[in-house]
FIBALUM-946267 format. One record per residue (C-alpha): residue number from 1; residue in one letter; x, y, z. Coordinates in nm, 3 decimals, padded with zeros to 5 digits. Each point is the difference from the previous one (the first is absolute). Last residue first. Layout:
<atoms>
   seq   type      east     north        up
   NUM      A         X         Y         Z
...
</atoms>
This chain:
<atoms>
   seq   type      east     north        up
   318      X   -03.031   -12.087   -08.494
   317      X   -00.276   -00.224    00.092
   316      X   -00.057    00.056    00.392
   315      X    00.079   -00.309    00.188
   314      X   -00.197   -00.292    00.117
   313      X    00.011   -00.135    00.367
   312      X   -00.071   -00.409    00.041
   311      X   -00.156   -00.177    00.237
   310      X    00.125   -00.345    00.143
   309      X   -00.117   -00.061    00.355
   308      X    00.193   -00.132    00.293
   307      X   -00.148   -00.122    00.343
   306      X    00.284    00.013    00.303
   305      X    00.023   -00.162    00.325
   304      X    00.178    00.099    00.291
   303      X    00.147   -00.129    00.310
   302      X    00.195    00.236    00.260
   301      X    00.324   -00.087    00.206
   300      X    00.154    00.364    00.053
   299      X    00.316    00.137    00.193
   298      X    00.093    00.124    00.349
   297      X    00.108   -00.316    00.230
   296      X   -00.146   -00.259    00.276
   295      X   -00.378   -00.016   -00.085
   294      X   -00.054    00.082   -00.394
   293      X   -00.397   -00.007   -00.135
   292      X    00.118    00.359   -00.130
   291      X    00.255    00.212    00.171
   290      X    00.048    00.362    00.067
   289      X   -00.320    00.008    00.227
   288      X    00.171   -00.204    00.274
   287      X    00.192    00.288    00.054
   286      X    00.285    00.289   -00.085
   285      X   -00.179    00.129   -00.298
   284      X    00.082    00.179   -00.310
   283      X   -00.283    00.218   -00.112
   282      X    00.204    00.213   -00.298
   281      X   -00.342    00.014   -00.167
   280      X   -00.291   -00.130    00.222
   279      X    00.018   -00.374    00.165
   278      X   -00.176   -00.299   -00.185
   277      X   -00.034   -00.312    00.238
   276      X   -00.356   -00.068   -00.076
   275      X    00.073   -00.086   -00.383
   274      X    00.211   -00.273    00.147
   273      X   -00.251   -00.169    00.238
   272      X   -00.250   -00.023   -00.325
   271      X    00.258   -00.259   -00.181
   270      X    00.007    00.189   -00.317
   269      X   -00.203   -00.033   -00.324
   268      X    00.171    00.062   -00.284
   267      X   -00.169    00.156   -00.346
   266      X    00.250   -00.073   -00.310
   265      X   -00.058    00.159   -00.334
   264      X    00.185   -00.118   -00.278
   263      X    00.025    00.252   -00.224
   262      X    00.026   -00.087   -00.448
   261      X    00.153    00.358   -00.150
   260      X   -00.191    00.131   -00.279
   259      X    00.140    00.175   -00.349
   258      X    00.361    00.036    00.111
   257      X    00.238    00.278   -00.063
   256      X    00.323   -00.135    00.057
   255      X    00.335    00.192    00.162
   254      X    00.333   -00.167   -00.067
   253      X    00.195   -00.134    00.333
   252      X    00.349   -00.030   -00.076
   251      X    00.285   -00.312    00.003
   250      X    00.278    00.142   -00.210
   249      X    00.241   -00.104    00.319
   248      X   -00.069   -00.350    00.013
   247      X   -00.314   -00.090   -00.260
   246      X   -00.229    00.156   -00.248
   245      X   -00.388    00.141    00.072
   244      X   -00.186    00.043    00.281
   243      X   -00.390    00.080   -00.042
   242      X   -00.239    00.256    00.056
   241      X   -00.276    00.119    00.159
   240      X    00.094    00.329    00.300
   239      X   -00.346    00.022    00.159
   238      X   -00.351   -00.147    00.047
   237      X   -00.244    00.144    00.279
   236      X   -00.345   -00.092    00.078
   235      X   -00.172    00.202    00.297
   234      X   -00.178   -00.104    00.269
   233      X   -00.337   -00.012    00.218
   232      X    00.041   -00.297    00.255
   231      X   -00.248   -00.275    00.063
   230      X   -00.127   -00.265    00.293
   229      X    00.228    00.059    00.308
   228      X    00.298    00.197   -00.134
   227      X    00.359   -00.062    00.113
   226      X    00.273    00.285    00.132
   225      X    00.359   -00.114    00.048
   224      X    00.122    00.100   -00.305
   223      X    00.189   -00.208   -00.325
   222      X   -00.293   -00.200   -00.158
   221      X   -00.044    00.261   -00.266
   220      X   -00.150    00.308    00.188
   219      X    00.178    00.286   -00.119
   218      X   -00.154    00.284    00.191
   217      X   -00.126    00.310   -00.176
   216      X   -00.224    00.063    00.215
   215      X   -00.251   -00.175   -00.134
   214      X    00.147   -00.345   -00.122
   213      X    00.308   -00.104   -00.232
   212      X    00.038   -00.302   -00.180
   211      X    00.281   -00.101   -00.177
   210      X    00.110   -00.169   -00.329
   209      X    00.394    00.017   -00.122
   208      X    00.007   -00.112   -00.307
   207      X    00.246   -00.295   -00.226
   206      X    00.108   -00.167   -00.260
   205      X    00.162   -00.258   -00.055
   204      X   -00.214   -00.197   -00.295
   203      X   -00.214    00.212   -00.143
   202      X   -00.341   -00.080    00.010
   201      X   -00.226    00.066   -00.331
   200      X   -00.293    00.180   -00.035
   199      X    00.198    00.292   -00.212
   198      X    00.202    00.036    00.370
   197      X   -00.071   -00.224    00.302
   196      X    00.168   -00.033    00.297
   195      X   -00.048   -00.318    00.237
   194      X   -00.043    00.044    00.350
   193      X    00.060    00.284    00.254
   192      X   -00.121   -00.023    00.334
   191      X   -00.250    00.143    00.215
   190      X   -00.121    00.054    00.338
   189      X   -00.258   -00.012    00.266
   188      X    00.041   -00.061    00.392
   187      X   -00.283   -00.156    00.176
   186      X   -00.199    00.007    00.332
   185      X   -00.096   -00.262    00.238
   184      X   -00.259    00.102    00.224
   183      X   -00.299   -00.212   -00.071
   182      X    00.128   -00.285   -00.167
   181      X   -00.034   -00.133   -00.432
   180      X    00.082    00.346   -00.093
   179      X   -00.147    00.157   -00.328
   178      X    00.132    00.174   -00.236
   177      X   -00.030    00.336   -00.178
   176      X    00.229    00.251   -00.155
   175      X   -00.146    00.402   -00.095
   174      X    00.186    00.103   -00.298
   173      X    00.048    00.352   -00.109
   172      X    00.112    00.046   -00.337
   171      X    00.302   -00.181   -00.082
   170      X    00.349    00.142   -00.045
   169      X    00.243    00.087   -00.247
   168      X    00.268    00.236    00.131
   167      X    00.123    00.380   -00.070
   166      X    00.253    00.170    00.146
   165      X    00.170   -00.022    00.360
   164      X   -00.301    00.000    00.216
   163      X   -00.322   -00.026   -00.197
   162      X   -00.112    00.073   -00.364
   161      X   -00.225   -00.240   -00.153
   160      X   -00.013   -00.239   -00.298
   159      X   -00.303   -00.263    00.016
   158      X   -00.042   -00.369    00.062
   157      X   -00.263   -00.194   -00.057
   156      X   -00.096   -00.319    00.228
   155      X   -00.066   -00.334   -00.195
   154      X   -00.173   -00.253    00.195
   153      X    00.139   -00.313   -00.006
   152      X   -00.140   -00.149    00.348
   151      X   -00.183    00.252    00.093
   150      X    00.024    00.328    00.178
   149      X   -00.126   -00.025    00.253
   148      X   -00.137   -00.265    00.223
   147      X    00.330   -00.223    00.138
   146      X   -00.054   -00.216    00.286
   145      X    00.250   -00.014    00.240
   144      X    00.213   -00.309    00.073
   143      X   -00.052   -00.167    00.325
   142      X    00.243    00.144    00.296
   141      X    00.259   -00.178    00.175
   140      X   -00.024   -00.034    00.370
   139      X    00.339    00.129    00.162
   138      X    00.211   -00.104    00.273
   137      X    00.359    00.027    00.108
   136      X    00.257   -00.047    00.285
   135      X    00.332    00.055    00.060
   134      X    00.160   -00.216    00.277
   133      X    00.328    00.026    00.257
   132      X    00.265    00.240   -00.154
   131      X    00.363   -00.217    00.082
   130      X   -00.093   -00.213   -00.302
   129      X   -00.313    00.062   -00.142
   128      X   -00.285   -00.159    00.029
   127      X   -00.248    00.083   -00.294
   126      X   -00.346   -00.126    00.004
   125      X   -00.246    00.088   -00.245
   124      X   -00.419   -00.047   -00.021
   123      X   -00.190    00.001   -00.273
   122      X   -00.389    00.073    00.004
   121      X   -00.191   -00.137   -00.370
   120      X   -00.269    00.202   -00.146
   119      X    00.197   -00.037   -00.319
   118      X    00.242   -00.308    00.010
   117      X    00.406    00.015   -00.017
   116      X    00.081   -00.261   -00.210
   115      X   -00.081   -00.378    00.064
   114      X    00.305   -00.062    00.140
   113      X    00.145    00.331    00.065
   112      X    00.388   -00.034   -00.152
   111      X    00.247    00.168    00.180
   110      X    00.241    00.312    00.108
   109      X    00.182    00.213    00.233
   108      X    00.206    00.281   -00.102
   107      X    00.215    00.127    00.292
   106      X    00.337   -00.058   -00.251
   105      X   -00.076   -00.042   -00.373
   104      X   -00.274   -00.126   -00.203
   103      X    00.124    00.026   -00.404
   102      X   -00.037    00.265   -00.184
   101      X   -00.237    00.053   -00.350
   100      X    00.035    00.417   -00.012
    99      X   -00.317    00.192   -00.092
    98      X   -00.145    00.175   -00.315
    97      X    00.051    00.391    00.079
    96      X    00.163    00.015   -00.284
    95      X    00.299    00.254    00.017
    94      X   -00.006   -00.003    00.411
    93      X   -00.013   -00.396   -00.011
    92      X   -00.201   -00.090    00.330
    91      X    00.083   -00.227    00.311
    90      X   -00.246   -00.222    00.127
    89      X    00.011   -00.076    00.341
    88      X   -00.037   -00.366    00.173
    87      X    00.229   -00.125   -00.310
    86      X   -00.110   -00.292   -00.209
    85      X   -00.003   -00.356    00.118
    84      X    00.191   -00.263   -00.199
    83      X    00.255   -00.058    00.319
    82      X   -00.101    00.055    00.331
    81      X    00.112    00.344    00.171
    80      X   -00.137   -00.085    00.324
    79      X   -00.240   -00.282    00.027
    78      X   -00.381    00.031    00.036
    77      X   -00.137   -00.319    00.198
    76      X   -00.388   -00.091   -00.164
    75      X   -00.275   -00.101    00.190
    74      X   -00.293    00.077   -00.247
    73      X   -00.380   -00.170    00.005
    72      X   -00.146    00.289    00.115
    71      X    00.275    00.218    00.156
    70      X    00.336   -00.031    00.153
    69      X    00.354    00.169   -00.071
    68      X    00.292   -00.062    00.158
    67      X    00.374    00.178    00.030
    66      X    00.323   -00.117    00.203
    65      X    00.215    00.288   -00.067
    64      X    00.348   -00.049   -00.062
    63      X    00.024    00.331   -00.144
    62      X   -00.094    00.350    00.072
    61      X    00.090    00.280   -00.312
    60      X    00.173    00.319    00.105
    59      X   -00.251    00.309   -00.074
    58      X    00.100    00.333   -00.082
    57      X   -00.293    00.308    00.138
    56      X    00.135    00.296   -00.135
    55      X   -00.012    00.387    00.257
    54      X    00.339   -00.001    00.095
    53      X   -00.005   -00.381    00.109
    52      X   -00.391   -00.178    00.060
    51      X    00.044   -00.350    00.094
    50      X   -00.102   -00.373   -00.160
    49      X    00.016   -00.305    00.074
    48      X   -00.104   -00.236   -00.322
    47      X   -00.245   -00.256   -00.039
    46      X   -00.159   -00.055   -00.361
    45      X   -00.283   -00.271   -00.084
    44      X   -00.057   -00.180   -00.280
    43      X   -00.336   -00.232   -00.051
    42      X   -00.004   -00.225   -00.346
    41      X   -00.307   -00.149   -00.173
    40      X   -00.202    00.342   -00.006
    39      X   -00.356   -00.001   -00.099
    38      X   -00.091    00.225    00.284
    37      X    00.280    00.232    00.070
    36      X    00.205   -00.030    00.339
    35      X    00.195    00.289    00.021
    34      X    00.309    00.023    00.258
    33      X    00.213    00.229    00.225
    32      X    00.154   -00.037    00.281
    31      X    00.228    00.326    00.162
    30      X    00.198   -00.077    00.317
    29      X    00.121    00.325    00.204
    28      X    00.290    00.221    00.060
    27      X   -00.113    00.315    00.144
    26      X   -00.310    00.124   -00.197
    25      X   -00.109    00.166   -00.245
    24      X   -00.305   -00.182   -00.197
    23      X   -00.201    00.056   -00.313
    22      X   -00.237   -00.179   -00.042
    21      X   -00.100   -00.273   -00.283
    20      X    00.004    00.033   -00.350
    19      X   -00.297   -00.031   -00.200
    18      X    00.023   -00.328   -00.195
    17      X   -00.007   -00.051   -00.385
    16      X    00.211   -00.236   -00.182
    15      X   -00.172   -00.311    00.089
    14      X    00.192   -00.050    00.315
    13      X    00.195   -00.291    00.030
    12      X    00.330    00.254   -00.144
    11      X   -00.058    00.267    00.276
    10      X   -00.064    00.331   -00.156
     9      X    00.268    00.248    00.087
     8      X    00.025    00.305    00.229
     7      X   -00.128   -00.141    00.324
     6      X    00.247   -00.291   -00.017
     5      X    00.260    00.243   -00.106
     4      X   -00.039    00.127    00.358
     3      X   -00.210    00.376   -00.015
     2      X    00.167    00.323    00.056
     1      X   -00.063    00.257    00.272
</atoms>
């Protein structure tokens, strides 16, 4: 069983890190799916039918929707494919990994939140669509967690060791801690590259890939299903610095050996109804439990909110 794209990809009002939802094979079916992070000025959500063929799940996009969303202080009416909006999915440059800037197309709803989407706040959708009666949708978004350790600009060393497929610079172990503003919530870490630095200087372009990784083995960065209540034991990771170089079809990536790499670490709280939902590997579903805060279709409408802390992990001299 394969997941819809919508599973697969980040959706573009998220805040670049959401567990995806289910899995689900079924006969033909409607799939809505939406993230509601706090801070957020714009709301996007994607509905698309979708049905499992030799073993992929394709989705056809559902238009002429009629699509509302409610909440404290909010009535706002999401249009289909309206223009200045991004896509509902990003898609990702397989050289760069940096993603693409496309417009909202077909089954992509979209609209300003007057006010912005509130922590603590419970949204509500609406979707009638034509031919399909109503969708439904409800989520209370959560309050930023708290973040304990490490601190704000704490420098983390890093050290050369030998794991799967050579050798790799990682961090001793580090145990994360936050804390949640609501019993039950839990939260998702991860990290993101920022600025480079060689001789104490930043140079311009270039770029690491930073991950975490937890016992087990398990790459933790934002990307799986499973969320921590107050702390997580994990692993720093930096990999393949460098930088491209020339133009057209001399364009290249040249390695870079960096003396610290800035991370921005990002802890995000989840809508506690989602983190309830988890199935076990290869768990696809054919009920209610497939769907988060969703009445009428498969899919996900979940709030978040996100704290972010600058740290930064220092390489080995040479």
């Amino acid at each position: 069983m394969r997941l819809a794209p919508a599973a697969l990809l980040v959706l573009a009002a998220g805040c670049g890190v959401i567990p995806p939802p289910t899995g689900v094979d079924l006969p033909p079916s409607l799939q809505l799916n939406a993230v509601l992070p706090a801070g957020a000025d714009t709301v996007a959500v994607l509905i698309e039918e979708a049905e499992t063929v030799d073993g992929s799940l394709p989705t056809t996009p559902v238009s002429g929707a009629q699509v509302r969303l409610s909440g404290p202080g909010a009535e706002a009416t999401l249009r289909e494919a309206p223009a200045g909006f991004a896509a509902c999915v990003r898609q990702f440059d397989s050289a760069t990994g940096m993603p693409f800037t496309l417009p909202a197309g077909p089954g992509c709803y979209a609209g300003v939140v007057p006010g912005g989407v509130r922590a603590g706040g419970t949204y509500s959708l609406a979707a009638d669509l034509p031919g399909r009666g109503q969708v439904t949708a409800r989520t209370t978004v959560p309050l930023p967690p708290e973040p304990v350790y490490p601190g704000a600009g704490e420098r983390i060393p890093l050290r050369a060791m030998q794991g799967f497929g050579g050798s790799q610079l990682a961090t001793d172990v580090l145990t994360l801690r936050w804390r949640t503003r609501r019993s039950g919530e839990q939260v998702v870490p991860g990290v993101a590259a920022g600025r480079v630095f060689h001789d104490g200087r930043a140079v311009p372009g270039a770029q690491c890939g930073v991950f975490l990784r937890s016992a087990g083995d398990v790459v933790v960065d934002g990307t799986g299903r499973e969320g921590f209540a107050d702390s997580v034991v994990v692993q720093g990771l930096v990999a393949g610095c460098g930088e491209w170089t020339g133009a057209g079809a001399s364009r290249q990536y040249r390695p870079i050996q960096p003396d610290s790499v800035e991370v921005h670490l990002h802890l995000t709280a989840l809508d506690s109804a989602y983190t309830h939902s988890r199935v076990g590997p290869g768990g696809a579903v054919r009920d209610s439990k497939a769907s988060v805060g969703v009445t009428g279709a498969y899919g996900m409408f979940v709030g978040l909110a996100a704290s972010r802390r600058r740290i930064t992990f220092v390489l080995p001299p040479d």
